[in-house]
N, C-alpha and C positions, 0 to 999 in steps of 0.2 A: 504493500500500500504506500510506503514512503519512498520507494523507486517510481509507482506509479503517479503520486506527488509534484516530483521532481524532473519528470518529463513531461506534464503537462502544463507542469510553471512556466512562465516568460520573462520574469522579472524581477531584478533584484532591490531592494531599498535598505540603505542606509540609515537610520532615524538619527535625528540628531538633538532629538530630545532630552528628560531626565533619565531612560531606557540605554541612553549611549557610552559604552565603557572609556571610550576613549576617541573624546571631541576632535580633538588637535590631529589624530592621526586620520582620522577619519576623512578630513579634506587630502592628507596623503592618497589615500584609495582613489577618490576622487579624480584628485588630478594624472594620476597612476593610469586610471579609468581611462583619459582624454587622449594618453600618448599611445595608449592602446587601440586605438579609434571606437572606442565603443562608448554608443551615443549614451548619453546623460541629461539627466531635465532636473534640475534647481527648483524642487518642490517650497515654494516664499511664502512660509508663515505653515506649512503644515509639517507641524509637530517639529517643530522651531528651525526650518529649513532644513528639511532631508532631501536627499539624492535617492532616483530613481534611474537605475540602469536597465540592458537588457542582462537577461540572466549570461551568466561566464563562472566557469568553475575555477578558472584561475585568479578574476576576482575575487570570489569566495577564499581560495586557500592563500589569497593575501592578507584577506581581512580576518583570518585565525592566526597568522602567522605576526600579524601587526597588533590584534589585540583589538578590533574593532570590530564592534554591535551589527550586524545584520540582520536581515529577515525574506527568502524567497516566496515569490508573491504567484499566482496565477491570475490569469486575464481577469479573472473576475473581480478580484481582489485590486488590481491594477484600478479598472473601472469605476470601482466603489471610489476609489482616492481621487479622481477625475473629478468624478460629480458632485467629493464636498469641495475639490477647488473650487470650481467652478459656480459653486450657489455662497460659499463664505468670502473673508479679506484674503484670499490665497494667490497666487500665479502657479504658472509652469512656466522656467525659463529654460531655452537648451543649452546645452554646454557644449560646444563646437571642440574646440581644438584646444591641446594643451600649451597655456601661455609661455613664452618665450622670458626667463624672467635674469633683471640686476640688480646687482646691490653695489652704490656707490662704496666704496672700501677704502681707504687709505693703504700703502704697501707697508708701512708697519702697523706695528700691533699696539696702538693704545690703549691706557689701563683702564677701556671700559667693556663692555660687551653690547652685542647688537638684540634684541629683543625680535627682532624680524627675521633675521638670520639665525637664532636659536630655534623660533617655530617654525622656520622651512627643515635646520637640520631632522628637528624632531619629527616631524609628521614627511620627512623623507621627500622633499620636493627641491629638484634641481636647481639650480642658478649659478652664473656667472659674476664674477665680482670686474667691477671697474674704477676707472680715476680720472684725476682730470685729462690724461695721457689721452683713454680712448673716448673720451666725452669728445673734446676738443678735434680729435682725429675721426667722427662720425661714426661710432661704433653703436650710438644709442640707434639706428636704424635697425638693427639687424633685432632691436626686443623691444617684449609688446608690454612689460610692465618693467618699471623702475622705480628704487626704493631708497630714501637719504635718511639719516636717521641721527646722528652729535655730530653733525657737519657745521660749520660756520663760513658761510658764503660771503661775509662780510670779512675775511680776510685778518678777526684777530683771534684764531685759533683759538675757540670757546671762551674768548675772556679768562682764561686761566692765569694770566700771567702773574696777576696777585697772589694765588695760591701756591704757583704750583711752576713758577722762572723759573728756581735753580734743580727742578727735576729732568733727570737725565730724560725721560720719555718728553718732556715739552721741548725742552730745546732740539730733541731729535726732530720733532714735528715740524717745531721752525727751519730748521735747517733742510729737511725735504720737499717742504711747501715752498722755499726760497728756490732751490735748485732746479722744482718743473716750473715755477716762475719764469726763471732763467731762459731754461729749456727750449719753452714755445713761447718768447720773445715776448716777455712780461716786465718791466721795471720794478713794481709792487705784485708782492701777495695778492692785496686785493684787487687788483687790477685784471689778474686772470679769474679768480673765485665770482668776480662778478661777470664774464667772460662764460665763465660754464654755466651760471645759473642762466645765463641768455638762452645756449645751448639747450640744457634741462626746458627750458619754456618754448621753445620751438618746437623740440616732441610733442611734446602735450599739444603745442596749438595744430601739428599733424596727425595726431591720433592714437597720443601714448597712453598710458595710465600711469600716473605717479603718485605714489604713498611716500608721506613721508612722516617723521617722529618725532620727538624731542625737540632739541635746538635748528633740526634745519628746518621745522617749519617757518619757522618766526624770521631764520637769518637768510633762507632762499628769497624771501620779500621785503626784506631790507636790503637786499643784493641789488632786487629787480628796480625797485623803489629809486638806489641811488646812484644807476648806472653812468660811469663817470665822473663821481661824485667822491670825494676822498674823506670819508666817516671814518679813519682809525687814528687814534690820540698817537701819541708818541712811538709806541711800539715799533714803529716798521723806520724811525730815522727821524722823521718829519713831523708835523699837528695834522688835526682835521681841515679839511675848506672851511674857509670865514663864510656864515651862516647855509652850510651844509645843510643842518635840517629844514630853510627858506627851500633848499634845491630839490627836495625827494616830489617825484612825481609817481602817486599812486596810482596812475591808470594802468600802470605799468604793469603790477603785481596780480600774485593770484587771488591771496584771500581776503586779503586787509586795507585798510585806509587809515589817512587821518592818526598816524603812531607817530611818536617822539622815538628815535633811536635815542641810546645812554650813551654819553659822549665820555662817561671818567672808565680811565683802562682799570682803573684799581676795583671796580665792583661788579659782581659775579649776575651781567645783568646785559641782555640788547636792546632790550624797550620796554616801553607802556603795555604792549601785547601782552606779554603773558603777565600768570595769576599767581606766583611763585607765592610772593609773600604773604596770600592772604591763604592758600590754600597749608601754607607752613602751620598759619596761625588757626586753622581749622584742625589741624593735626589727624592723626587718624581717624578710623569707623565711619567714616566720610564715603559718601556712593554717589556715581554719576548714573544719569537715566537714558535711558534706547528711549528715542521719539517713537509711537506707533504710526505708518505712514499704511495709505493705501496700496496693497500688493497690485492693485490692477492700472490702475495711473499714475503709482510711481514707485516702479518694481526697482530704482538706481538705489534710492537712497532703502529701501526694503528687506533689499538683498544686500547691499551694506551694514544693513543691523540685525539680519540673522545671529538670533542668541536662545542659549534657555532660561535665561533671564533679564527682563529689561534693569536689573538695579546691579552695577559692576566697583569695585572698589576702587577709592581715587589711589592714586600714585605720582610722587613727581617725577620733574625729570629741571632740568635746565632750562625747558621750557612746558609747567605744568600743563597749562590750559589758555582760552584766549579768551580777553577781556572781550565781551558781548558787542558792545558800540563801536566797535574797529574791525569789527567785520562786515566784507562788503553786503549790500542788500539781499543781491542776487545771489551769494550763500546761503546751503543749506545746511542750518544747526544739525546733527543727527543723536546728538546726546549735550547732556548738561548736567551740572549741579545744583538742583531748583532752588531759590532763593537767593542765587550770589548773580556775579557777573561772570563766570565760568562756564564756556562752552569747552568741553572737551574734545569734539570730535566734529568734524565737520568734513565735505564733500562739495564740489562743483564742477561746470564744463568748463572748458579754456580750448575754443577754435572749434577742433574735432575730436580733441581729447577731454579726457578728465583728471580731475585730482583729488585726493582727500589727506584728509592733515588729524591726525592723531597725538592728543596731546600727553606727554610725560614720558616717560625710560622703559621702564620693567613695571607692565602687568602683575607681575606677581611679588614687587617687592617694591615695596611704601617709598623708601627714600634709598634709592639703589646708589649708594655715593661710590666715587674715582678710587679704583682698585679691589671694591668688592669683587666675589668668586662669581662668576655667570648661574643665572638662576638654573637648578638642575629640573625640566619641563616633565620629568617620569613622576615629579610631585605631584604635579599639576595637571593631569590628561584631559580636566575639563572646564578649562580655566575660562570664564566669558571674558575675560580682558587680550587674552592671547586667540579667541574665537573671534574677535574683530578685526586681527590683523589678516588670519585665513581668510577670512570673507572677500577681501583684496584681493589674494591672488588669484580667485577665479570669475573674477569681476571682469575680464578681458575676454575669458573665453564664454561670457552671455550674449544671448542672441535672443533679440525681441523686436516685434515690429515698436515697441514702445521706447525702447531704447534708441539713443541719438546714431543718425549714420551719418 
């Protein structure tokens, strides 16, 4: 009877609900799924975004071998899931092809860790790393999703210099950011860092997907903001331009307006944008909220907040969250911390592309400070903070006539 089960089925589901043993790998399969050609539908809002495949046995015996919840379905049972999409707030999205994916990287090893790159390693999903080398050299052509994450496009190397000048890893930083300065015919640091953020924004206005996290959300739009414009104090030889911040033209940027860049090198800070200090002062047991958005007219921001919970705990980063009034109109909030002026997580188009800007470090870890150990993700298999980054990577491979082409 269970052989005859099993050839009468068609199809596979994934749930990704409170039923799911392990969230985070679970988009592994997923995208595992896509490289395999085997078609997949982005089940949005039922039973907290599951994946529906067709049946594959070797799907199945990765999803034993990975540790991830399944369930074989037959037509009928396929059918029945259709019909509550189709009468509830649900979609069917398809999942085409498996995205091409980068992670902007440094060539050494700073003393922090990547939160993005820890849930790709975990949940077992490829990628490429890159720098300014192949940014600058058109290599962002070749991938469909890109990822920045303690970058500083504003050329003063996270503001660290107060903390953290006479440590052998900053001055190493200075010393190879100076060097590809050199390299590809840069005078300043920041001169080329607002160079690549240029780059970085011509993908997206061609058709990219960009995520980005911590500090490069805030500093890629102070990049963009004050292209040609010399915002770094003393640090690099020289002062800033005489009334620099008269100069910043935000039509420029992606998410923000209307910010004060911090012009003193000595404080651990790049603008008015983010929510560092108050979110300090709020200290823990502190939760940010998933917006509830329609799966049928507007499965972008939807399928971006696939969770099995809408209430996620806050965590900083360098750059916690974003002050509410300095984000453009035409952004969409997708989470907050009701009450304050902190939006954590936000999303928009830009040309033919999109971007979303997720705010703080480490999901899983409150105040993740410079030299901590990398969060170990076999704690956490179903962590809703590190389930918002997965939701990205396969935010490229959606196909919907509702979706922007």
């Amino acid at each position: 009877m269970i052989l005859l089960f099993y050839i009468l089925s068609t199809s596979f589901l994934i749930p990704m609900d409170f039923s799911q043993s392990d969230h985070l790998r679970a988009y592994g399969v997923t995208y595992y799924a896509l490289e395999k050609g085997i078609k997949v539908e982005w089940l949005l809002n039922y039973r907290d975004g599951s994946f529906l495949m067709d049946l594959n046995s070797e799907i199945e015996e990765v999803c034993k071998i990975r540790g991830v919840s399944y369930q074989v379905l037959d037509e009928g049972s396929v059918q029945s899931i259709y019909g509550t999409i189709e009468e509830e707030n649900m979609e069917r999205v398809e999942l085409t092809v498996a995205p091409r994916i980068a992670v902007y990287v440094p060539p050494n090893n700073p003393p922090w860790d990547d939160a993005v790159r820890l849930a790709l390693d975990y949940a077992k999903v490829p990628y490429d790393k890159i720098w300014d080398e192949e940014v600058m050299g058109g290599a962002l052509s070749s991938y469909d999703w890109l990822h920045l994450h303690h970058e500083d496009f504003t050329g003063q190397y996270g503001k660290f210099y107060a903390s953290f000048r006479n440590t052998h890893w900053f001055n190493e930083q200075v010393r190879l950011n100076e060097l590809m300065a050199k390299k590809l015919g840069f005078k300043k640091v920041w001169q080329l860092k607002h160079r690549v953020a240029r780059k970085i924004q011509e993908y997206v206005n061609g058709g990219g997907f960009l995520f980005a996290m911590c500090s490069a959300t805030e500093t890629i739009d102070i990049a963009l903001a004050s292209q040609g414009v010399d915002i770094v104090p003393l640090l690099d030889g020289d002062g800033f331009e005489l009334n620099c911040q008269k100069k910043l033209d935000f039509s420029r940027t992606f998410a923000f307006k209307d910010f004060e860049v911090d012009l003193n090198p000595m404080r651990y800070r790049h603008s008015d944008i983010d929510v560092t200090p108050e979110a300090r002062r709020r200290r823990e047991r502190v939760y940010f909220e998933l917006f509830n958005f329609s799966a049928k007219y507007d499965p972008i921001p939807t399928l971006l907040t696939q969770n099995h919970t809408i209430s996620i705990k806050e965590f900083l980063g360098q750059t916690t969250g974003f002050r509410r009034n300095l984000i453009k109109n035409e952004v969409v909030s997708l989470g907050e911390i009701k009450g304050t002026e902190e939006v954590k997580y936000l999303y928009g188009d830009y040309g033919k592309g999109f971007f979303t800007f997720y705010g703080g470090h480490d999901p899983e870890d409150y105040a993740h400070l410079v030299g901590d150990p990398p969060t170990s993700l076999e704690l956490y298999p179903n962590s809703p903070g590190y389930r918002l980054i997965l939701n990205n990577i396969l935010f490229p491979a959606a196909k919907s006539k509702r979706l922007k082409t």
